[in-house]
N, C-alpha and C positions, 0 to 999 in steps of 0.2 A: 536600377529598376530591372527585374528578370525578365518582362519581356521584350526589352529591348534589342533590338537585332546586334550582333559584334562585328564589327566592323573589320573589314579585311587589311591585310599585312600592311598594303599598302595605305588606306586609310589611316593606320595608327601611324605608320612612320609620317607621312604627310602632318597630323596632326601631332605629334614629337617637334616635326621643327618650328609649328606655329609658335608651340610650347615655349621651344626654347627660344625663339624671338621676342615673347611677352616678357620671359624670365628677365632677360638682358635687358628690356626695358625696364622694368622693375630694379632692378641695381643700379643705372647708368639716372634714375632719379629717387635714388636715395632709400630704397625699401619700401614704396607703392607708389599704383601711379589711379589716376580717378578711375572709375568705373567705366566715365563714356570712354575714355582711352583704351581700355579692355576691350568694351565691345566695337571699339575702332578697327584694332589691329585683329579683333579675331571676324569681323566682318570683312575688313577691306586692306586687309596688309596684301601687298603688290605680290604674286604668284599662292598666297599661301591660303587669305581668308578664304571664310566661305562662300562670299558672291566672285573671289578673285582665282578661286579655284577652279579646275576641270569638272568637277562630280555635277552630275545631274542634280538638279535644285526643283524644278516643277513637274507636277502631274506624279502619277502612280509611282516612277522607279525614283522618284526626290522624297523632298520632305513635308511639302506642303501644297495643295494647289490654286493657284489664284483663278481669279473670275474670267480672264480672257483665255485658260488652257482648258478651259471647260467647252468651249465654241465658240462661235461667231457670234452669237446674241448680244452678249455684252456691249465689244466691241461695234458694235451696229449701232447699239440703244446711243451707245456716245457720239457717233458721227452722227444720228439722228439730231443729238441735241448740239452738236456745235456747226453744223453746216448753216445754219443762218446767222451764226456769228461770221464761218467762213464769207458768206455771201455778203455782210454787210464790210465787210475790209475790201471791196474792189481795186481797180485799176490805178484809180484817184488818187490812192494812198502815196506817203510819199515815205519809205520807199514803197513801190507799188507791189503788189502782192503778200497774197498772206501766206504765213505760215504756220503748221503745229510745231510741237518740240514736247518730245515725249520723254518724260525724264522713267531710265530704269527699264527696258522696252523688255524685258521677262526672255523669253524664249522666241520673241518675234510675232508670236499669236497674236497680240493686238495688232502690230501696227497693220500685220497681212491684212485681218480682216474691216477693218477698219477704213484702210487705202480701199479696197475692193469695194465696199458700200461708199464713201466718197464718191469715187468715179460712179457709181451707179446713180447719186444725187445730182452729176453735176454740181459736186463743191470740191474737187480735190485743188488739196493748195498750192503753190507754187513749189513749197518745199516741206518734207516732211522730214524733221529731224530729230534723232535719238542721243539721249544724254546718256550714256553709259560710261559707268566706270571699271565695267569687268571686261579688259578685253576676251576671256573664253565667250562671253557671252556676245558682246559685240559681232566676232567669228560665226558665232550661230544664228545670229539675226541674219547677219549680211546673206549667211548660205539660205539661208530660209528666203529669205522676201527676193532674192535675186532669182528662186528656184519658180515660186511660187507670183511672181507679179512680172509684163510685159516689159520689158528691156527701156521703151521710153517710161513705163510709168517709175519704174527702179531707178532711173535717171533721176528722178528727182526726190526719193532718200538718201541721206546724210549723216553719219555720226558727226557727234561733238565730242572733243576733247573736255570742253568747259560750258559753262553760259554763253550765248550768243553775245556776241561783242559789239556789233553792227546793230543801228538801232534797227526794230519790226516791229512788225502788227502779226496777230496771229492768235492762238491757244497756246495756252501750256498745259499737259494734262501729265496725271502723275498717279498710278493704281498702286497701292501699298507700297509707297514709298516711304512717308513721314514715317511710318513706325518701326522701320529700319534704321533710321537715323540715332546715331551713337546718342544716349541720352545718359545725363548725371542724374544721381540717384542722390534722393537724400533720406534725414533722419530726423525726427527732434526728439529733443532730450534734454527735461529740464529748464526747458525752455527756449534753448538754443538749437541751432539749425545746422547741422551734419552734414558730411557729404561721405557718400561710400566709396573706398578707395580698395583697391586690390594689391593684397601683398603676397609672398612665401611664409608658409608657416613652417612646423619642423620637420616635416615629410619632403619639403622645397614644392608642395602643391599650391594652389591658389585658394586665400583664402580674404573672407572682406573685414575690413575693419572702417571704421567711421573716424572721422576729423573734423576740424572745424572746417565748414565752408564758407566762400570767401564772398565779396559783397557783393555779385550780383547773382549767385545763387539763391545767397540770404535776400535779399530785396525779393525778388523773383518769388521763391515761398509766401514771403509774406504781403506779396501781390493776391497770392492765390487764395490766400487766409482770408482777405477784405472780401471777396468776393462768395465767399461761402455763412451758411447759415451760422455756423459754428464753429473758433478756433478749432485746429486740426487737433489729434488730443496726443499727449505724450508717446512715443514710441512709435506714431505714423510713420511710414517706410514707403517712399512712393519716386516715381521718375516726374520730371520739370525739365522742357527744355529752356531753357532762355533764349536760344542764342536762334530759337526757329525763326523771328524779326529777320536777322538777318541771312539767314538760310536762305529763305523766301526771297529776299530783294537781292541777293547773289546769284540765284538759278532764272528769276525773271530778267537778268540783264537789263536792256534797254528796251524794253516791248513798250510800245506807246499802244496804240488802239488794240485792244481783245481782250482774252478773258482767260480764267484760270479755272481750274476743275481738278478738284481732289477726291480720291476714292479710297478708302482706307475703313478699318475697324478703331473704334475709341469711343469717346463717349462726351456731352456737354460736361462744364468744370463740377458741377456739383454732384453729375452721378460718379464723374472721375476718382476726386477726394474723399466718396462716403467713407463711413468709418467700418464698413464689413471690407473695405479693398485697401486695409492698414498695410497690408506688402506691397502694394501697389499691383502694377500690371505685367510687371517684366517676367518673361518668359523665354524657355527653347522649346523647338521642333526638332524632330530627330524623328524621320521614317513614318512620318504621320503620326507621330506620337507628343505626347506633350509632354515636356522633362523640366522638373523640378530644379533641379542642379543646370545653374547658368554658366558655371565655370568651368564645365565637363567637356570633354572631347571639340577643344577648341578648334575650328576650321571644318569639322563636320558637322555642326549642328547650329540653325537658325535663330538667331537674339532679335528679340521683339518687344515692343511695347507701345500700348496702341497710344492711341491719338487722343488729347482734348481738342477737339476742336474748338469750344471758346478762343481758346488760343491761337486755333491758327484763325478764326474769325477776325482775332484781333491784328494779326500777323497783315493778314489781308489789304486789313482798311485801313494800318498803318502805312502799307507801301505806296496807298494811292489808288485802292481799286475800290469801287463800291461793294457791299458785300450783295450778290445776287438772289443766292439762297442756301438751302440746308433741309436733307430729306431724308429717307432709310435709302440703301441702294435699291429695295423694294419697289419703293414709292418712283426713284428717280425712272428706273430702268420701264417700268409701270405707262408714268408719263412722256417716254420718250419711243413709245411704240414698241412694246416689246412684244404686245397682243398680235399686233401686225406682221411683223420679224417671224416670230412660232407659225403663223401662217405660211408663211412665204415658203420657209422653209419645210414645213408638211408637207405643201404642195409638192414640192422637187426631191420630195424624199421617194428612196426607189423601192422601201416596203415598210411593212408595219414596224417591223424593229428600228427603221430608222428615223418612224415619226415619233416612238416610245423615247427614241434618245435625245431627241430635239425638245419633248415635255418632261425628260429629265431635269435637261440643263437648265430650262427655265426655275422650277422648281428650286432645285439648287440654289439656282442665284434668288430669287427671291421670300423663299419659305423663312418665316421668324426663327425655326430651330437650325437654321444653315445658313448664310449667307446675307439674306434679304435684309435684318431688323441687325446683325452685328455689326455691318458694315453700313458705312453713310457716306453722301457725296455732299459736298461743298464748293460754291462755287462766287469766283469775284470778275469785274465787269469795271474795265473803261471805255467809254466811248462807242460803247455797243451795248445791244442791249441782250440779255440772257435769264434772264429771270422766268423766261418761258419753260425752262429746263428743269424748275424748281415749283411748277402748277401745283403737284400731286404731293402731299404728305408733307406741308411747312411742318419743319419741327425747329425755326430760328425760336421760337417763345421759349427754348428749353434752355439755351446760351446762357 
């Protein structure tokens, strides 16, 4: 694409070795390897991908911006809604104390602001901890919230290497994480059910070719078949995770009492499957731009695809949790005082420009053409109750 920015010396060399690390994988299993394997290693291969690299990823000088690099709003609206989860996991508990665990913590934006409105609730939890896999990011969380939060309250954030292993009570909360998640792509054809696999073609570039997929791909499809108005129709091209079941019950470890909270772009299964989104949803980011070519400038550019939630609904209340609710992040952010938040902040803004920026960010997050109506929160519940967080904008009927 011509307008795309070119990326400097060192960008392309970076992106060379991803290159050639994908290449080697592709030989060392026989001439392709699946799709989610591609956007595996070019998301998250150890010093190279693109959440594992140095380059700036959020806000203006990255590729994309998420809801909590936009302000404190967001991140508020959430601690709004789960501080009466926090309050109902008291002392009692065995073990006593609750905790969050924030899987993917961006640039540190959330949790700073999020900790800050806690303690301003009286609900900060015993511990607050970060699932990250990137350590450049990790680095810049820690510099941030150590900069930015009082020495005891920093005391009690945490990275995780893994899932918590120890059982808790607590939240787990996760903002555009699922659509990051390496996903296999499939096909049908003739009836039969495809999986998109990445090879070398005669240039030694990356190019896709389709296979038979194996049987719980295939089942998995033809899960999502039963569930729609209409067999999918020849030549559908779309992303299926299977395996998000157990994603899910692998990052929830052993959480007994709390609740869970998704924030993400996707859509319920049948607007997912329509037949005008026969490529399905997967996409790149590159410099705020949205890039056609998924196999281009591997470890500089963002692979996505959003979310069914049906699926993760079902993810849910198979691991054990009841399903709470499902709303636009509109609605959620709406019902969980963001009227109030905008207030607050008005008030202690120090001139006109910086209450204009404060009914920016609102806007933003929740206007149908940006933010508000693409993006949806979902949320599941044991033993506590959360369904409060989900008042405003039921859209479970759409599941």
């Amino acid at each position: 694409m011509p307008d795309l920015p070119t990326p400097d010396a060192d960008a392309l060399a970076h992106s060379a070795r991803l290159r050639d690390l994908i290449r080697a994988q592709i030989a060392m299993a026989g001439g392709a390897i699946p799709f989610s394997r591609f956007m595996e290693l070019a998301l998250y291969a150890p010093g190279l991908g693109y959440y594992s690299a140095g380059a700036a990823k959020f806000g203006a000088a990255g590729d994309f911006v998420t809801a909590p690099e936009l302000g404190a709003l967001f991140a508020e609206c959430v601690a709004e809604a789960v501080a009466p989860v926090l309050r109902q996991l008291g002392a009692d508990r065995d073990p006593p104390g609750a905790q969050i665990v924030e899987l993917g913590g961006g640039s540190g934006a959330f949790a700073e602001a999020a900790i800050k409105h806690l303690m301003a609730l009286d609900a900060m939890p015993s511990r607050y901890a970060i699932l990250e896999p990137s350590a450049d990011l990790r680095q810049r969380q820690r510099e941030r919230l150590q900069r930015e939060l009082t020495p005891a309250v920093f005391a009690c954030v945490e990275w995780l290497d893994g899932p918590v292993e120890a059982p808790w009570h607590g939240v787990l909360f996760a903002n555009e994480v699922i659509d990051a998640l390496p996903t296999p792509r499939f096909a049908l054809r003739d009836g039969a059910v495809l999986e998109e696999y990445v090879r070398l073609d005669g240039d030694d570039a990356f190019a896709i070719e389709d296979r038979p997929a194996d049987a719980l791909l295939t089942a998995a499809v033809r899960h999502v078949e039963r569930a729609l108005p209409a067999p999918l129709s020849d030549g559908h091209r779309s992303e299926l995770l299977p395996q998000l079941p157990y994603w899910l019950q692998a990052v929830i470890g052993r959480l007994g009492a709390g609740a869970l909270l998704f924030v993400d772009y996707g859509h319920p299964r049948r607007d997912y499957y329509r037949q005008d989104r026969k490529d399905g949803t997967l996409r790149a980011f590159y410099r705020h731009r949205l890039v056609d070519d998924v196999l281009a400038r591997v470890g500089l550019q963002d692979l996505t695809a959003s979310v069914d939630f049906t699926a993760l609904a079902e993810a849910g209340t198979s691991a054990g949790f009841e399903f709470a609710g499902y709303c636009s992040q509109a609605s959620f952010l709406i019902g969980n005082g963001l009227e109030q938040r905008v207030q607050a902040h008005e008030a202690r803004a120090a001139d006109e420009a910086a209450r204009y920026a404060v009914r920016q960010q609102a806007k933003q997050l929740t206007l149908p053409d940006a933010m508000g109506e693409r993006f949806q929160a979902m949320g599941f519940a044991r033993d506590v109750e959360f369904e409060h967080a989900f008042l405003v904008g039921d859209l479970s009927f759409r599941l």
